[in-house]
C-alpha beads as a LAMMPS data file, in Angstrom:
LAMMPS data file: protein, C-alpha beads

150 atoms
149 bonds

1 atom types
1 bond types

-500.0 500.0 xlo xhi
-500.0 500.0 ylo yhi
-500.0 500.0 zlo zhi

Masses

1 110.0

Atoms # bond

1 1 1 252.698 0.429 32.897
2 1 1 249.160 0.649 34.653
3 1 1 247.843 -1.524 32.126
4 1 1 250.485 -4.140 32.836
5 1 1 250.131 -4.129 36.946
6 1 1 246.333 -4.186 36.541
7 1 1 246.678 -7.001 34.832
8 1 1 249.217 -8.718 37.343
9 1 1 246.848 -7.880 39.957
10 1 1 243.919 -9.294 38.086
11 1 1 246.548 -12.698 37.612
12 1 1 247.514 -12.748 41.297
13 1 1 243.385 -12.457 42.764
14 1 1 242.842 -15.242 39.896
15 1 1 245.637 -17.358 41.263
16 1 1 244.778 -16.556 44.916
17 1 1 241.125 -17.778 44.514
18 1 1 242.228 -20.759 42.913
19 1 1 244.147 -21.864 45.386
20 1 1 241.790 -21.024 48.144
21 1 1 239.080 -23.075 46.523
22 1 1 241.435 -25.755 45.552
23 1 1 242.236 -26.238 49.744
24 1 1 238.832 -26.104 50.347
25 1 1 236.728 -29.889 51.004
26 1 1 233.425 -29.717 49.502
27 1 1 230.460 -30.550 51.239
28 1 1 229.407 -34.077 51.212
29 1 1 225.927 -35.085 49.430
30 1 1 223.943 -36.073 52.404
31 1 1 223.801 -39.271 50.800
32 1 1 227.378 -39.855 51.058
33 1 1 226.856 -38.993 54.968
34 1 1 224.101 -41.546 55.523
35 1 1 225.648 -44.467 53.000
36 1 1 225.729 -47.988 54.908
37 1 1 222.547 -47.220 57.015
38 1 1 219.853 -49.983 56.950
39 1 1 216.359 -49.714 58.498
40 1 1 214.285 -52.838 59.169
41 1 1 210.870 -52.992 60.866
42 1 1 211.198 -54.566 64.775
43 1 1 207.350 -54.053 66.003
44 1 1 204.298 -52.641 66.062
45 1 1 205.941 -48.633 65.466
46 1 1 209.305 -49.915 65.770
47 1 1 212.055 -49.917 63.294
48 1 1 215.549 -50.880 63.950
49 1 1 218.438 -48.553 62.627
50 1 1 221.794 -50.371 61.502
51 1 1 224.585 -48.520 60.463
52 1 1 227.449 -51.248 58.797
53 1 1 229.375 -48.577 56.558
54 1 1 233.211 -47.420 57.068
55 1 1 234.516 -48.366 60.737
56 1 1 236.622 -45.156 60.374
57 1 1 233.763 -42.819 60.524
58 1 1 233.631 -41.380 64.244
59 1 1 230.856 -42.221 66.687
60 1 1 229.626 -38.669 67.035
61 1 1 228.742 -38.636 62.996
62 1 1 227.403 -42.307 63.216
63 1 1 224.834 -41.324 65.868
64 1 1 223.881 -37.902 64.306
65 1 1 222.834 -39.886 60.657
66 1 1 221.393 -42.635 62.684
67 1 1 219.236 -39.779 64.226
68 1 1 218.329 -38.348 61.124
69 1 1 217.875 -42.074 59.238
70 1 1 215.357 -41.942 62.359
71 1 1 213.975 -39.027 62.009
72 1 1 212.541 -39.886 58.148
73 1 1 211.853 -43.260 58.827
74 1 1 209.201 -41.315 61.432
75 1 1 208.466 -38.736 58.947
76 1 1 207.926 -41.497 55.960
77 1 1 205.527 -42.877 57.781
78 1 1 203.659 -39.911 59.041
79 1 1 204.969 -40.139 62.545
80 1 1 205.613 -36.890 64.363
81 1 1 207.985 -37.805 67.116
82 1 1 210.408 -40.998 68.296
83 1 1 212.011 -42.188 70.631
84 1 1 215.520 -44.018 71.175
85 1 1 214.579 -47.535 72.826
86 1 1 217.064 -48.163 75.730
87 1 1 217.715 -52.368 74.939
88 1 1 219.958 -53.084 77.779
89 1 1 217.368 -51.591 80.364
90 1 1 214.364 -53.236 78.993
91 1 1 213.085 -56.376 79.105
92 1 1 209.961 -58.518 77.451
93 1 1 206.506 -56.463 77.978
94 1 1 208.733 -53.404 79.487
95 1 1 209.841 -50.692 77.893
96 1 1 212.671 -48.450 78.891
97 1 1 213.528 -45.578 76.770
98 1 1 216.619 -43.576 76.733
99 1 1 216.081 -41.040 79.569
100 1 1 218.028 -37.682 78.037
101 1 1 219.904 -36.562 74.817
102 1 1 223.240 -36.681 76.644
103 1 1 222.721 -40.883 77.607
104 1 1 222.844 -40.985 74.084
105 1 1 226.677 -40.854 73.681
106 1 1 226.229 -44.154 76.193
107 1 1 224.547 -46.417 73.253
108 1 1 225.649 -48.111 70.053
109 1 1 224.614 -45.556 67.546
110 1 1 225.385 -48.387 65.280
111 1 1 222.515 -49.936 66.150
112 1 1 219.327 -48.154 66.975
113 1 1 216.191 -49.306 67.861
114 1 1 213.502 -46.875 68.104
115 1 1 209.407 -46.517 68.536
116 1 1 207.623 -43.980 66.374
117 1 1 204.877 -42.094 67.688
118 1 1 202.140 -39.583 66.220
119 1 1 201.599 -37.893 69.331
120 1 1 204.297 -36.834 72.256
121 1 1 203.982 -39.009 74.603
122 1 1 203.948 -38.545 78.048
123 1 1 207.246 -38.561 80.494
124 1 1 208.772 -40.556 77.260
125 1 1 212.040 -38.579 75.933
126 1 1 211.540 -38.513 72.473
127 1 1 212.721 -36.324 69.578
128 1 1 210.955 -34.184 67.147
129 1 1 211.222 -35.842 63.358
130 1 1 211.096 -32.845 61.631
131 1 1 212.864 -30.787 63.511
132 1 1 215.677 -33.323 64.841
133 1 1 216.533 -33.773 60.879
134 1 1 216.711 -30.425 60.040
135 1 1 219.070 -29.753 62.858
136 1 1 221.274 -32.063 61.810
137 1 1 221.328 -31.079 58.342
138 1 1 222.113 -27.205 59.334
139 1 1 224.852 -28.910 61.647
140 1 1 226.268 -30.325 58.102
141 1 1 225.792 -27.687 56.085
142 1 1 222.838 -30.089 53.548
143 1 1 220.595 -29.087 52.045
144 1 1 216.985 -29.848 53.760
145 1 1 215.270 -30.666 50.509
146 1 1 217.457 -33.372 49.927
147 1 1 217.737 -34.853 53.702
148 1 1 219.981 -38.362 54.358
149 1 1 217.889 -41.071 52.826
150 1 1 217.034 -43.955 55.415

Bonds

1 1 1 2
2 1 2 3
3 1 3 4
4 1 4 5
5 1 5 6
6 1 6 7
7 1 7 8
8 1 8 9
9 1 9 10
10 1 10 11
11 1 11 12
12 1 12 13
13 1 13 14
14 1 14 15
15 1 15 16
16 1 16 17
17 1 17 18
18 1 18 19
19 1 19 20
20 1 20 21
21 1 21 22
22 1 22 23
23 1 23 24
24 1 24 25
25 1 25 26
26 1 26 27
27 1 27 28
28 1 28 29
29 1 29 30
30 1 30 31
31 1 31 32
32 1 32 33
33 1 33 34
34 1 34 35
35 1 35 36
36 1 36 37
37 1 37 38
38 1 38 39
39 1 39 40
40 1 40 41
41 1 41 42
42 1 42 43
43 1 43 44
44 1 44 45
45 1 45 46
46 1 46 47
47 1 47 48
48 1 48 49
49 1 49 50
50 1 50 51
51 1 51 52
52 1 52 53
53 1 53 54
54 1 54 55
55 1 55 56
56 1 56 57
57 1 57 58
58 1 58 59
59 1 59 60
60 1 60 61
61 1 61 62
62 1 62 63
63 1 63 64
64 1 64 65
65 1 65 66
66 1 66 67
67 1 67 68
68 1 68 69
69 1 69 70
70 1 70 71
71 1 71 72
72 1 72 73
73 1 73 74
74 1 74 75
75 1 75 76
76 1 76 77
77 1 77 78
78 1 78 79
79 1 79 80
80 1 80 81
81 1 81 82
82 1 82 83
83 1 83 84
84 1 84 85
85 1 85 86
86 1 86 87
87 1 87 88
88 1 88 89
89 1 89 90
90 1 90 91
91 1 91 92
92 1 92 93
93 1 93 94
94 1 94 95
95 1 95 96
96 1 96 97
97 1 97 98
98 1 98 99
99 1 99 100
100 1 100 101
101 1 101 102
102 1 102 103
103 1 103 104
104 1 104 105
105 1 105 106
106 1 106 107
107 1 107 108
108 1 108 109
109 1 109 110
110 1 110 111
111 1 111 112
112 1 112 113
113 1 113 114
114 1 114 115
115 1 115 116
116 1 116 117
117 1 117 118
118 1 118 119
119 1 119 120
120 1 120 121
121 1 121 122
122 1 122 123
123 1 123 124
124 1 124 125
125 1 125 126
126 1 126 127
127 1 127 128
128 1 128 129
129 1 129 130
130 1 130 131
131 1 131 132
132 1 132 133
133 1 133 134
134 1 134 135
135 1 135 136
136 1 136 137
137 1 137 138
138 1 138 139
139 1 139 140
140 1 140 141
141 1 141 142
142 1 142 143
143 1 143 144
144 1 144 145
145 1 145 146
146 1 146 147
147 1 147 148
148 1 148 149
149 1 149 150
């Protein structure tokens, strides 16, 4: 009889993990995440960031992979920091960057421009390549070695 329940419960924790990893999504490739993103050059240190994948994917995820397209386009090109280029504000010969990481919600994260820089620049918000991608790939769950490809 004992060896007959052990095996039942051996069956049932079997069964019971199945199922559990059967419910369970699995994490998406971080090239999955960043698929439809194109990056063209715009300028002297300036690359635009177009995303033209699935219209169903929410804003929130568009921006974060646009940020992190960004942040290797920087990276690629041994660039330490960006910063998001504000194209309503500016105008020909003036600059305006976006002012704060909260404004961002306010732009197109379908379409990015942004300015690459070696150096931080002074009283320009900009974000850290390096560490801005490896944010968002902890916020994911990828793995860092394999960041989104831009």
């Amino acid at each position: 009889m004992g060896i007959l329940k052990s095996a039942v419960s051996a069956i049932s924790r079997t069964l019971i993990v199945l199922l559990i990893s059967s419910c369970a999504s699995p994490k998406p490739s971080p090239a999955a995440l960043s698929e439809g993103f194109a990056v063209t050059p715009a300028g002297s240190d300036m690359y635009r960031v177009n995303y033209r994948g699935d219209p169903s994917v929410p804003n929130t995820r568009i921006l974060d992979f646009a940020l992190a397209t960004a942040s290797n386009v920087a990276a690629e090109r041994s660039f330490r920091y960006f910063a998001v280029i504000d194209e309503p504000k500016s105008r020909p010969g003036e600059i305006h960057y976006v002012e704060e990481a909260f404004p961002l919600g306010k732009v197109n994260p379908k379409e990015l421009l942004i300015q690459c820089f070696p150096n931080r620049p002074k009283r320009v918000f900009c974000f850290r390549a390096d560490y801005t991608a490896r944010a968002i790939a902890d916020k994911y769950g990828l793995n860092r070695t394999s960041p989104p490809p831009s």
